[in-house]
GUTIKOL-388670 format. One line per field, with one value per residue (C-alpha): residue number from 0; residue in three letters; x, y, z. Coordinates in steps of 0.2 Angstrom, whole numbers, plus 5000, padded with zeros to 4 digits. Each point is the difference from the previous one (the first is absolute). Example, Ala and Ser with C-alpha at 12.3 -4.5 7.8 and 13.67 -1.06 7.14 Angstrom:
BEGIN
resi	(0;1);
resn	(ALA;SER);
c1	(5062;5006);
c2	(4978;5017);
c3	(5039;4997);
END
This chain:
BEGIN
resi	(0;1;2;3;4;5;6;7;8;9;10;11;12;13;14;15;16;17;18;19;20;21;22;23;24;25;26;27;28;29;30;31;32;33;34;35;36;37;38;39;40;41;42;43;44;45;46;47;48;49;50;51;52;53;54;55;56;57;58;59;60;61;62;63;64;65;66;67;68;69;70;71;72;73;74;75;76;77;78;79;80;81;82;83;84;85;86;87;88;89;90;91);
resn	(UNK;UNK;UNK;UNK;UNK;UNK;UNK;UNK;UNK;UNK;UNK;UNK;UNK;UNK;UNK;UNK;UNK;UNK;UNK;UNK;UNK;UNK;UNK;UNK;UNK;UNK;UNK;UNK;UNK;UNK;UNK;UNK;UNK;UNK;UNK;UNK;UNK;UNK;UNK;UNK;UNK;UNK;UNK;UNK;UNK;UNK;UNK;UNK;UNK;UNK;UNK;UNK;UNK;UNK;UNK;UNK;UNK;UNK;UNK;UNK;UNK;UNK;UNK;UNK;UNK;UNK;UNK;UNK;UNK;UNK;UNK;UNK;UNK;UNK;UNK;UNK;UNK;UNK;UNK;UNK;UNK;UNK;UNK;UNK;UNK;UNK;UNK;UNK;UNK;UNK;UNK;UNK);
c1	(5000;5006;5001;5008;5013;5011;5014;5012;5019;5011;5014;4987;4988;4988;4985;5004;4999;4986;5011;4997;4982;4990;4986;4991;4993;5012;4987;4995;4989;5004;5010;4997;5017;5007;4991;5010;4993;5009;5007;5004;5013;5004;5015;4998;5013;4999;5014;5003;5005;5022;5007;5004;4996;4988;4992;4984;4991;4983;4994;4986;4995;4989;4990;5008;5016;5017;4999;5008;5012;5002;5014;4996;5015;5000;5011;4996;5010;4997;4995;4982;4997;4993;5001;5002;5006;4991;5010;4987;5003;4988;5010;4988);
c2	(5000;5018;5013;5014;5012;5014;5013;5003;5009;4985;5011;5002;4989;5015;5005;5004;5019;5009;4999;4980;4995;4984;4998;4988;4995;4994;4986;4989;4986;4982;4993;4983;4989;5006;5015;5018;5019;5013;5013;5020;5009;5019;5008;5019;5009;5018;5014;5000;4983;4998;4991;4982;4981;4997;4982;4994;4985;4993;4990;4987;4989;4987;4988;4983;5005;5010;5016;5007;5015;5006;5012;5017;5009;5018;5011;5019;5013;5016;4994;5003;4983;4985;4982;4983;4984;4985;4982;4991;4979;4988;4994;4987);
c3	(5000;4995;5013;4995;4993;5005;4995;5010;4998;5001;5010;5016;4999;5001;4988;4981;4996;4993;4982;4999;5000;4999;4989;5005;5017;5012;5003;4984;5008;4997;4985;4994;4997;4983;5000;4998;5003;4992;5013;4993;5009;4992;5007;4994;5013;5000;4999;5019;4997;4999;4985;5005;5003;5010;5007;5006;5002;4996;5015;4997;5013;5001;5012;4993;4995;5005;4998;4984;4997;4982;4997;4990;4993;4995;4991;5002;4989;4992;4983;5003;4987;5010;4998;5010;5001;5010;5003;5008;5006;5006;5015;5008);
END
């Protein structure tokens, strides 16, 4: 059973900023085995935020498994162009 998801800075352990959001709800509901839900994160950081890498972590949790960390890489510079990359592994 899916619980729930969470951003958090990977440094402190504390809640992401208000640059990196979540779209979707941090509860899904149930998924069946071999089912997948698609989860949006947008990173849009702001001028006050300094050039640089930063990390966070998606936290999901569930009731009948480990609880997961997924780590989010970001690079912020002054470009003012966007883009991401994602390496994601099953790890069951």
């Amino acid at each position: 059973d899916y619980e729930h998801q969470t951003l958090h800075a990977e440094s402190n352990g504390q809640p992401a900023p208000a640059w990196v959001q979540l779209n979707v709800a941090s509860n899904l509901g149930d998924l069946a085995i071999g089912e997948s839900r698609e989860v949006g994160i947008t990173f849009a950081p702001t001028n006050g935020v300094g050039v640089g890498s930063y990390q966070f972590a998606l936290r999901v949790t569930a009731a009948n498994h480990a609880t997961k960390d997924v780590n989010l890489f970001v690079g912020v510079d002054s470009s003012g162009r966007g883009g991401a990359l994602f390496k994601v592994s099953d790890m069951t």
